[in-house]
C-alpha positions as a Markdown table, in Angstrom:
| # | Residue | x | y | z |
|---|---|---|---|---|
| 1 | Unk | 186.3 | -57.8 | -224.4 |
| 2 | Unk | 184.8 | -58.3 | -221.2 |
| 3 | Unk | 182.6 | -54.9 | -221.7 |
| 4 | Unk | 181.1 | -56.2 | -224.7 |
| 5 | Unk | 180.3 | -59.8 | -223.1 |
| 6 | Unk | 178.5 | -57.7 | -219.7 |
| 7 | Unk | 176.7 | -55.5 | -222.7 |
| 8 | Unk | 175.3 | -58.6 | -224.7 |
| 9 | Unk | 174.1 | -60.3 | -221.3 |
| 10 | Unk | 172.8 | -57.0 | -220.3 |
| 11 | Unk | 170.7 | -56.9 | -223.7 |
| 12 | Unk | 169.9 | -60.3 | -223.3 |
| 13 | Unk | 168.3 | -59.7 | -220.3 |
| 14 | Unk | 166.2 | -57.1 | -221.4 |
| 15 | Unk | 165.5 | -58.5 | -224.4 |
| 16 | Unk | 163.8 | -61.4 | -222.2 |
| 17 | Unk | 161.7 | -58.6 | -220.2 |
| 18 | Unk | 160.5 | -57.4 | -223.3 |
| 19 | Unk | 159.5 | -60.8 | -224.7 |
| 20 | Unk | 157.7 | -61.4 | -221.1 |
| 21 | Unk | 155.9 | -58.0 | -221.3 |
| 22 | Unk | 154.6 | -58.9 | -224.4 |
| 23 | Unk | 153.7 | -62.4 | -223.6 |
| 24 | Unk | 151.7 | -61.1 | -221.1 |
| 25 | Unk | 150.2 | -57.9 | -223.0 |
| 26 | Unk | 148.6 | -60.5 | -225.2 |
| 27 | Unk | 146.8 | -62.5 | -222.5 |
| 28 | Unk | 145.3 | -59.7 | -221.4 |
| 29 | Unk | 143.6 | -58.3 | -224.4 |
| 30 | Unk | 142.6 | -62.1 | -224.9 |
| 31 | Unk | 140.9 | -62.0 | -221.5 |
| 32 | Unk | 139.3 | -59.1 | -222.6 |
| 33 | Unk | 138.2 | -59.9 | -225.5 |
| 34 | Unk | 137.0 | -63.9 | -223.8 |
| 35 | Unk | 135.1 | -62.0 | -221.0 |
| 36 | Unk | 133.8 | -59.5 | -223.9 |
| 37 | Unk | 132.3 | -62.2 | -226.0 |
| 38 | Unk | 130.8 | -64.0 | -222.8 |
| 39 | Unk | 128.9 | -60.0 | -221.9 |
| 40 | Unk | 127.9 | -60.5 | -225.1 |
| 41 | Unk | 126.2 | -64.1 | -225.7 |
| 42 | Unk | 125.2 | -63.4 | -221.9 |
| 43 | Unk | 122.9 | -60.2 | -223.4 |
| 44 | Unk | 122.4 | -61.3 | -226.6 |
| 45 | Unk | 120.4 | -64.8 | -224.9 |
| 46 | Unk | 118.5 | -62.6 | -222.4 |
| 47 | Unk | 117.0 | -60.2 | -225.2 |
| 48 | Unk | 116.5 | -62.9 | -227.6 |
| 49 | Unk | 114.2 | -65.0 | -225.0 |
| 50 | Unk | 112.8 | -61.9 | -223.3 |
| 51 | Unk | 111.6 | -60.4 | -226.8 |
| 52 | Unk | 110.0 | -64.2 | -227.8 |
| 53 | Unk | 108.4 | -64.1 | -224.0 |
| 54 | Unk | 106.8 | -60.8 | -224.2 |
| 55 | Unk | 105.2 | -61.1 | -227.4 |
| 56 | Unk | 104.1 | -63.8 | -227.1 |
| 57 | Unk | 102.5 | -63.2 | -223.2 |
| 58 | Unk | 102.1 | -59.5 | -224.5 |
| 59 | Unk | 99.4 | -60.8 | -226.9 |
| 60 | Unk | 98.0 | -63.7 | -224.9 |
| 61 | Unk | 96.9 | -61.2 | -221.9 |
| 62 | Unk | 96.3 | -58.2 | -223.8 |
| 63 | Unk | 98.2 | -55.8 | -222.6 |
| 64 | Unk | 102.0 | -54.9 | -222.6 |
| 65 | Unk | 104.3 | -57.0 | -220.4 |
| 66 | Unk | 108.1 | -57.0 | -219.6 |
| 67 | Unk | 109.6 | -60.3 | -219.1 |
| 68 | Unk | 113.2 | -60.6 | -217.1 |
| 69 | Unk | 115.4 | -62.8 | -215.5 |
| 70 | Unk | 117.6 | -63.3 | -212.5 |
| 71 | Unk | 120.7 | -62.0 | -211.3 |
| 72 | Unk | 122.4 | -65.4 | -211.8 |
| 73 | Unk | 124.3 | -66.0 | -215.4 |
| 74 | Unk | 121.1 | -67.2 | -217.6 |
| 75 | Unk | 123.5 | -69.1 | -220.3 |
| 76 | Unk | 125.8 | -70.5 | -217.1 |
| 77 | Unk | 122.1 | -71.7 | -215.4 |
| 78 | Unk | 121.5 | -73.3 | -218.9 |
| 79 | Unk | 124.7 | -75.1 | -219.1 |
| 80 | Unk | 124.8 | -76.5 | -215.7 |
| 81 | Unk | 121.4 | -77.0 | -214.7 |
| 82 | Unk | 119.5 | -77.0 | -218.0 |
| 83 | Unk | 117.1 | -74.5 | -216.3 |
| 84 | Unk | 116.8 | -70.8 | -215.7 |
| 85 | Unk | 117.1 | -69.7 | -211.8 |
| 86 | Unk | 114.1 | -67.4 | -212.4 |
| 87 | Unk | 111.6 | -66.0 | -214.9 |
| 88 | Unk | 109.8 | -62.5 | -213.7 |
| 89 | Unk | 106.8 | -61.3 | -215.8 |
| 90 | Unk | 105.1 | -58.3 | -215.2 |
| 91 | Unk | 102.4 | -55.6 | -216.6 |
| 92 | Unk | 101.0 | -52.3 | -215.7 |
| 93 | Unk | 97.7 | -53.4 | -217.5 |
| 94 | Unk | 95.0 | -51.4 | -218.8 |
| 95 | Unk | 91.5 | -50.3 | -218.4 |
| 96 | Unk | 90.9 | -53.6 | -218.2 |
| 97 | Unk | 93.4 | -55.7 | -217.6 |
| 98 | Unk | 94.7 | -55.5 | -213.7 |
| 99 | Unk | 98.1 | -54.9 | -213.2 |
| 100 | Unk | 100.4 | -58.0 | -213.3 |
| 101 | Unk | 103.7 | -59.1 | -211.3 |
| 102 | Unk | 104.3 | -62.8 | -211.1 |
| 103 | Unk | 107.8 | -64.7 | -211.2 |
| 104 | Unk | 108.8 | -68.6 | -212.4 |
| 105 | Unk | 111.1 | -70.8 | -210.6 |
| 106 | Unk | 113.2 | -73.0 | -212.2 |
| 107 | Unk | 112.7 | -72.7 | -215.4 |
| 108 | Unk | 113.2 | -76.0 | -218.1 |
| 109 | Unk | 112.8 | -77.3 | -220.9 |
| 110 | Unk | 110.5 | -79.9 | -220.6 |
| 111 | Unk | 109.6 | -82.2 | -223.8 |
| 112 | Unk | 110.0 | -79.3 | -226.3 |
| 113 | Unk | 107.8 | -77.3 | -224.0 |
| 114 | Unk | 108.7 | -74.5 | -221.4 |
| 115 | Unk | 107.7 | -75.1 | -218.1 |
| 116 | Unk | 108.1 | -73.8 | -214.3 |
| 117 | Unk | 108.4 | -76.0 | -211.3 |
| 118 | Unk | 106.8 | -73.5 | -209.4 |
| 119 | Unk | 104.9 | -69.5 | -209.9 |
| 120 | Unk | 103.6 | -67.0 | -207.7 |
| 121 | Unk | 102.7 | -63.6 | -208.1 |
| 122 | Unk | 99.6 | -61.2 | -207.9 |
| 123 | Unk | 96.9 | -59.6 | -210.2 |
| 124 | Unk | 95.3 | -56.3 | -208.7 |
| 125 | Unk | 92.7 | -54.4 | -209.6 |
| 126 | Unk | 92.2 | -50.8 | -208.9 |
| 127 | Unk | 89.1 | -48.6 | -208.0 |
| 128 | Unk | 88.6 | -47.2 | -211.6 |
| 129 | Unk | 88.9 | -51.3 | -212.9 |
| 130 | Unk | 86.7 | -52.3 | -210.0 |
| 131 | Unk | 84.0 | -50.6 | -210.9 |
| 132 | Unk | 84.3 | -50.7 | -214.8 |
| 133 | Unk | 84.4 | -54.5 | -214.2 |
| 134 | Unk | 81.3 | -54.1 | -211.3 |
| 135 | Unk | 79.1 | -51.8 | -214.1 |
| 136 | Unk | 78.9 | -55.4 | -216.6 |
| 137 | Unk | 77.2 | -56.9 | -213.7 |
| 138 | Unk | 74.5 | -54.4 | -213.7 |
| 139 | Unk | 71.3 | -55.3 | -214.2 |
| 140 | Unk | 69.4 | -54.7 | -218.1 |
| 141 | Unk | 67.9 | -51.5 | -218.5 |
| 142 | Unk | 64.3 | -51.5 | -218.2 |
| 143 | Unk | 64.9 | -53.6 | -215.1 |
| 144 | Unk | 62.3 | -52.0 | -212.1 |
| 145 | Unk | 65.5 | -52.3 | -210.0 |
| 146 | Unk | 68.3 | -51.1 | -213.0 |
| 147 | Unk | 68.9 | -47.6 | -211.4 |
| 148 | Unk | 68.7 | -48.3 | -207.6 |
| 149 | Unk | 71.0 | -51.3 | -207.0 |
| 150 | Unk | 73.9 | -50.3 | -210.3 |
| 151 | Unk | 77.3 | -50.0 | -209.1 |
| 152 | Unk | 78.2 | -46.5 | -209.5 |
| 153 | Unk | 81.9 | -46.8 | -207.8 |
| 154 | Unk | 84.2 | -49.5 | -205.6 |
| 155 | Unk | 86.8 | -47.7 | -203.2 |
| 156 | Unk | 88.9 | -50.5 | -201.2 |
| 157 | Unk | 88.5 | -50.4 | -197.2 |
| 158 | Unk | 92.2 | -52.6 | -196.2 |
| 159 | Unk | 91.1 | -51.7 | -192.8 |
| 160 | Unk | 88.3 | -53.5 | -192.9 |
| 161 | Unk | 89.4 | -55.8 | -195.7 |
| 162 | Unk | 86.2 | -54.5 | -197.8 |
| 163 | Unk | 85.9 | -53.3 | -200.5 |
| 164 | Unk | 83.0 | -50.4 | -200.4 |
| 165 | Unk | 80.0 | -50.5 | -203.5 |
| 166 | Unk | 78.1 | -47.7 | -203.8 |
| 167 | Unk | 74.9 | -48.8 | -204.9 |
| 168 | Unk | 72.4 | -46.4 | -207.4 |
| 169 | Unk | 73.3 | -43.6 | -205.3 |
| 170 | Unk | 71.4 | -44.5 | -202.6 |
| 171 | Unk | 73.9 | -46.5 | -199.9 |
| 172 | Unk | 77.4 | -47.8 | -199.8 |
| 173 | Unk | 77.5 | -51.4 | -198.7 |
| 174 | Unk | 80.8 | -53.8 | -198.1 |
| 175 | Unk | 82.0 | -56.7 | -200.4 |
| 176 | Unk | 83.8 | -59.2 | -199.0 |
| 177 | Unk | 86.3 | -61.1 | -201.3 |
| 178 | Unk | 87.4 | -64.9 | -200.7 |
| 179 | Unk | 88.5 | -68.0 | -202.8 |
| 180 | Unk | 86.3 | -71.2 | -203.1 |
| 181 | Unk | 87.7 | -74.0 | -205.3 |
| 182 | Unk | 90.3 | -71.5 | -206.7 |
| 183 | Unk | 87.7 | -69.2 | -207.8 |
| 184 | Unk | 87.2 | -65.5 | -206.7 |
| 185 | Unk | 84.1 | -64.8 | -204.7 |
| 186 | Unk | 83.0 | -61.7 | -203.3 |
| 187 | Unk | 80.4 | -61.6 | -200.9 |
| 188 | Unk | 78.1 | -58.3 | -199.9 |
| 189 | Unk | 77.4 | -58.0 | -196.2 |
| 190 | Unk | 73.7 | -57.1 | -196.8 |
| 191 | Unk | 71.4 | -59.2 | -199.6 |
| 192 | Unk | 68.7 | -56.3 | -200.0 |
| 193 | Unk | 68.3 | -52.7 | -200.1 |
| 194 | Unk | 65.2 | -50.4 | -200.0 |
| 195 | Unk | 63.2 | -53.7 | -199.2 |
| 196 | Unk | 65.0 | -54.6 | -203.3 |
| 197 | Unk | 66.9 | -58.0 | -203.5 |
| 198 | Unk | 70.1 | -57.0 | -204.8 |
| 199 | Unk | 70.4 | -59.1 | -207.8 |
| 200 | Unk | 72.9 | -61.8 | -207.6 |
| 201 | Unk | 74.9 | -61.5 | -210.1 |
| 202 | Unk | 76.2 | -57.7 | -209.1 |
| 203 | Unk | 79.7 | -58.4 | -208.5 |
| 204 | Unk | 80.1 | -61.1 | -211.5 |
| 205 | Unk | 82.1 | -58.5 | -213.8 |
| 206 | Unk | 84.7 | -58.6 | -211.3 |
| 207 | Unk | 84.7 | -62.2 | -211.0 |
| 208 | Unk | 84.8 | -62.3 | -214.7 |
| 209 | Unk | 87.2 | -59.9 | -215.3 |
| 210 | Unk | 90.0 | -62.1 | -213.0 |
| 211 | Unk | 88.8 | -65.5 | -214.2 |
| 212 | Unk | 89.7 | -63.7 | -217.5 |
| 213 | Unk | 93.3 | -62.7 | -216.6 |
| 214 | Unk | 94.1 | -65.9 | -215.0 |
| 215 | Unk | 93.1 | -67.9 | -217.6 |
| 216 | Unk | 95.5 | -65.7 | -220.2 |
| 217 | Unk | 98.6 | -66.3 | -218.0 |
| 218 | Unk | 100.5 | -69.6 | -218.5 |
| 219 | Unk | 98.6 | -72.7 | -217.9 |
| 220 | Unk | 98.6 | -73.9 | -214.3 |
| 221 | Unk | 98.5 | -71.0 | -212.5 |
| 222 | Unk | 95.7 | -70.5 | -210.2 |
| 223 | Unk | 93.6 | -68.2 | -207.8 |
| 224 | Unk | 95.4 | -68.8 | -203.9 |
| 225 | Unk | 94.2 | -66.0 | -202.4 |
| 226 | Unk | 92.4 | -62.0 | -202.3 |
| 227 | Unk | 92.8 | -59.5 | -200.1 |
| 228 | Unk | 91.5 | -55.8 | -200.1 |
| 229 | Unk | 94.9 | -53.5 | -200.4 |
| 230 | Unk | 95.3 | -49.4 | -200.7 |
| 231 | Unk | 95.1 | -49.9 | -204.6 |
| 232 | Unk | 92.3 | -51.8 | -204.5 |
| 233 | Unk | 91.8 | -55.8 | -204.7 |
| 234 | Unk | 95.1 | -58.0 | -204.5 |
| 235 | Unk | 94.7 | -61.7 | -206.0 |
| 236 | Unk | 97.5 | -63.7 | -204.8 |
| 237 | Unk | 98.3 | -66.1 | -207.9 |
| 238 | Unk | 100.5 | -69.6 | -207.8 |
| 239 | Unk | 101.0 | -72.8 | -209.5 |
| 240 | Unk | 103.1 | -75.8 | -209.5 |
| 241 | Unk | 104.6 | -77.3 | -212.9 |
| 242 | Unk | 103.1 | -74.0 | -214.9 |
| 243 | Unk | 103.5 | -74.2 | -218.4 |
| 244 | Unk | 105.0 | -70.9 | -220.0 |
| 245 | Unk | 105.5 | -72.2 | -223.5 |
C-alpha cells in the first residue's frame, strides 16, 4: 500500500513537470510568433513608405533615388513621437542630374502634409556634368567670339578651391564658386581673354543646372554653401520645416 501511494505522488509530480514544460513551450512559440509579426509590420511600414517616397522624389528630380530610414524602430518612432527619427534620400544622378545625398530630421505629419523640422545634405557635380552644364552657357554660333571663349572642359582644383575652365582651346582660367542670397555664383578670376570680354553669362548652365535640382527637392531646402571637392563641385544643401510631401 505504501508503494503504490510513493508511485502515485511520484506520477503526480511528474505529471506537474510536464504540465510546466508545456506551459512554458507555449509562451515561447507565442514570443516568437509576437516578435515575428512586429519584424514584420516593422518591414512591411518601411517598404510601403520608402516605395511611395521614391517614386514620387524619383519622378520629381528625374533620376532614380533610394529613400531610407534610421536605425531606430520607424512604427515605435510613430507611436511615441508621431514622427520618424530620420528620412535619408539619396541619388547617383545622371548626365544631368548631380549626384544627391541629403537626410530629414524629425519627420511628422504635419496637417495632412509631410514635413521635416530640419534637412541637410549635398548635390555635386562632376567634371563630365560641369562642363555639359558650362557648354549651354556658350555663346550662339555665329558669335565673332563663339569658338574662342566656349567651354570645352571643367576639372576641379580643391587645392585651390577652383574649379579650372578651359576656354576655346586657347587658356585655362579659374572659377570661383560662392553663395549670394542662397544662390550659386561662380566667379572667373580674369573678365577677358585675347583682349575678348568673356561673355557673362559663361558659367550660367551651371548655375542653372543646380537652381534646377534644388528647386525638384522638397520645398524649403536651400543653397548654404559650395565648395570645389576631388569630384568636382560640392553644394552644401539645408532647410528648416522642409516640406517632403
Amino acid at each position: 500500500m505504501a508503494r503504490r501511494d510513493r508511485m502515485a505522488h511520484t506520477g503526480r509530480r511528474g505529471g506537474g513537470r510536464g504540465a510546466r514544460r508545456g506551459c512554458g513551450c507555449s509562451l515561447f512559440v507565442l514570443l516568437l510568433l509576437l516578435v515575428g509579426l512586429v519584424v514584420a509590420a516593422e518591414f512591411g511600414a518601411r517598404w510601403y513608405l520608402s516605395e511611395r517616397a521614391e517614386s514620387e522624389a524619383s519622378a520629381r528630380l528625374g533620376a532614380p533615388v533610394s529613400v531610407g530610414f534610421g536605425s531606430t524602430s520607424v512604427l515605435w518612432d510613430l507611436a511615441t513621437a508621431q514622427a520618424v527619427g530620420t528620412v535619408h534620400l539619396t541619388s547617383p544622378g545622371n548626365a544631368t542630374v548631380p549626384r544627391i545625398d541629403v537626410t530629414g530630421n524629425a519627420v511628422r505629419l504635419v496637417d495632412g502634409g509631410i514635413r521635416a523640422d530640419t534637412a541637410d545634405g549635398t548635390a555635386t557635380l562632376s567634371g563630365e556634368q560641369l562642363a555639359a552644364a558650362a557648354a549651354q552657357g556658350n555663346p550662339a554660333e555665329g558669335s565673332p567670339v563663339a569658338g574662342l571663349t566656349e567651354v570645352r572642359s571643367v576639372r576641379p582644383d580643391p587645392a585651390a578651391g577652383l574649379l579650372r575652365a578651359d576656354i576655346g582651346g586657347i587658356a585655362e582660367i579659374g572659377v570661383a564658386p560662392g553663395v549670394t542670397d542662397g544662390q550659386l555664383t561662380l566667379t572667373p578670376q580674369q573678365t577677358s581673354l585675347l583682349g575678348f570680354e568673356l561673355p557673362g553669362g559663361l558659367f550660367s548652365g551651371i548655375t542653372g543646372t543646380v537652381d534646377s535640382t534644388v528647386a525638384s527637392l522638397p520645398e524649403g531646402v536651400v543653397i548654404e554653401g559650395a565648395r570645389v571637392v576631388p569630384e568636382g563641385l560640392e553644394v552644401a544643401l539645408g532647410g528648416r520645416d522642409v516640406v517632403l510631401r
